[in-house]
VOGU-3710 file (C-alpha; in Angstrom, 3 decimals, decimal comma):
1> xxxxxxxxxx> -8,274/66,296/-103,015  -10,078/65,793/-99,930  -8,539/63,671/-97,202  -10,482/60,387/-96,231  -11,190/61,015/-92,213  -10,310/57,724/-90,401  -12,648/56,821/-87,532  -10,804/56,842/-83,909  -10,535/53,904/-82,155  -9,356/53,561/-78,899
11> xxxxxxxxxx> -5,778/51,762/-77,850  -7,600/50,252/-74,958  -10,981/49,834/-73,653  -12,120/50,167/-70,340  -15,342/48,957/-67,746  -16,071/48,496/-64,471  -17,491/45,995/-61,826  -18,685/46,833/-58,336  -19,617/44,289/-55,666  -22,826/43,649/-54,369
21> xxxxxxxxxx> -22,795/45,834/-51,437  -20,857/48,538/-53,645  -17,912/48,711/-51,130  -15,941/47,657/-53,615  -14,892/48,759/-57,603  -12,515/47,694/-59,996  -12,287/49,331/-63,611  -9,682/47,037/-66,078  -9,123/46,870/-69,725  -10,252/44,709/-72,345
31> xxxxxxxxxx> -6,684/43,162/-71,789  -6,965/42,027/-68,034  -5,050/45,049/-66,484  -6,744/46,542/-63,498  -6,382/50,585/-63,730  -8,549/51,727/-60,890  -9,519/49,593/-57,594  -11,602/51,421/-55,145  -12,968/49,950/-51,909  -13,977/51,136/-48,517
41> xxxxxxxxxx> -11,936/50,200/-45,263  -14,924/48,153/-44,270  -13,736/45,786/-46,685  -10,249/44,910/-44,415  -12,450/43,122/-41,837  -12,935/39,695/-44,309  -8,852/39,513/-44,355  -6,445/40,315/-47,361  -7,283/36,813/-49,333  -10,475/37,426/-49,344
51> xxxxxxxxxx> -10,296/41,269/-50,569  -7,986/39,725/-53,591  -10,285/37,076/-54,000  -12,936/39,830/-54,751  -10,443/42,194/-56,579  -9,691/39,388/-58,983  -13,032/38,251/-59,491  -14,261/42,203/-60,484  -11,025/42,531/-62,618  -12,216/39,100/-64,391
61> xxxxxxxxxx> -16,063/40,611/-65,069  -14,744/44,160/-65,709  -12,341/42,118/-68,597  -15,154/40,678/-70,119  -17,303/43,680/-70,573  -14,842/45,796/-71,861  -13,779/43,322/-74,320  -17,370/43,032/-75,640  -17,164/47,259/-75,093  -14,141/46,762/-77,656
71> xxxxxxxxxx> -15,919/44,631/-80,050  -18,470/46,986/-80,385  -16,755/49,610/-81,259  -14,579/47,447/-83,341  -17,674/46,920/-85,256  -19,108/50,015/-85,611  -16,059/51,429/-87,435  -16,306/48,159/-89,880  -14,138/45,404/-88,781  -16,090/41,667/-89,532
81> xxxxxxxxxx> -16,966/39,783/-87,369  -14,852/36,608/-87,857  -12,356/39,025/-87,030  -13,269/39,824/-83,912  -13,723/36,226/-83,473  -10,508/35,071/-83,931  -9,365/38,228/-81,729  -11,573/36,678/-79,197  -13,777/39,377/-78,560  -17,773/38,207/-77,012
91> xxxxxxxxxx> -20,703/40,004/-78,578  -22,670/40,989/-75,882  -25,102/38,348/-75,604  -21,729/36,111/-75,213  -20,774/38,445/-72,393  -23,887/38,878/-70,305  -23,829/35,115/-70,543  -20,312/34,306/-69,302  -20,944/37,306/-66,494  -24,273/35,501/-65,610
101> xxxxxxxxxx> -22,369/31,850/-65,429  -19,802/33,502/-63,079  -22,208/35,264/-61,030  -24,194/31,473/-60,649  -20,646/29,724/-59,472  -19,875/32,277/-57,000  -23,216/31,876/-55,204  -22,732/31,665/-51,587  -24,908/31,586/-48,988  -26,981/34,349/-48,883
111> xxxxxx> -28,336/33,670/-45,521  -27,134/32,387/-42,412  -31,024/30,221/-41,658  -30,811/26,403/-42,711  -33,323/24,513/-44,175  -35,196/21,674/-41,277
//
């Protein structure tokens, strides 16, 4: 008798964010945890609440996208989807669009010229 193989799925799944100048990387699983924060000493000169500000903002985006990383593969090796529902796991359409929405709320200035 031949043994069925069983596809391999992953414990934990895993993406990562970068800020806009790139001085500044955070990789976290689908499960919140940051595992790898990278970010160059320029970074110290906006103060500490600022750099955690920014390290829990990328932890937040690199969350979502791994979770919708994990529903993917999820997928592929035949869960259904109201499963991954309830597990609340975005498809990646849900993802990009909770990633844009954060991206639109965090909009700062951009320049430092006023409208007259």
């Amino acid at each position: 008798m031949s043994e069925q193989q069983v596809p391999e799925v992953p414990n934990v799944t895993v993406a990562g964010s970068r800020n806009r100048s790139g001085t500044l990387s955070v990789r976290a699983t689908d499960q919140g945890m940051p595992v790898e924060i990278k970010f160059e000493r320029s970074e110290y000169r906006y103060g500490a609440q600022a750099l955690a500000d920014e390290i829990l903002r990328l932890t937040k985006r690199s969350t979502i996208a791994a979770k919708a990383k994990r529903r993917e593969v999820l997928g592929e090796n035949g869960m259904p989807d109201e499963v991954l529902d309830q597990l609340g796991l975005p498809t990646r359409q849900q993802a990009v669009d909770e990633l844009d929405r954060m991206d639109d709320a965090d909009t700062g200035p951009t320049s430092w010229m006023r409208p007259v």
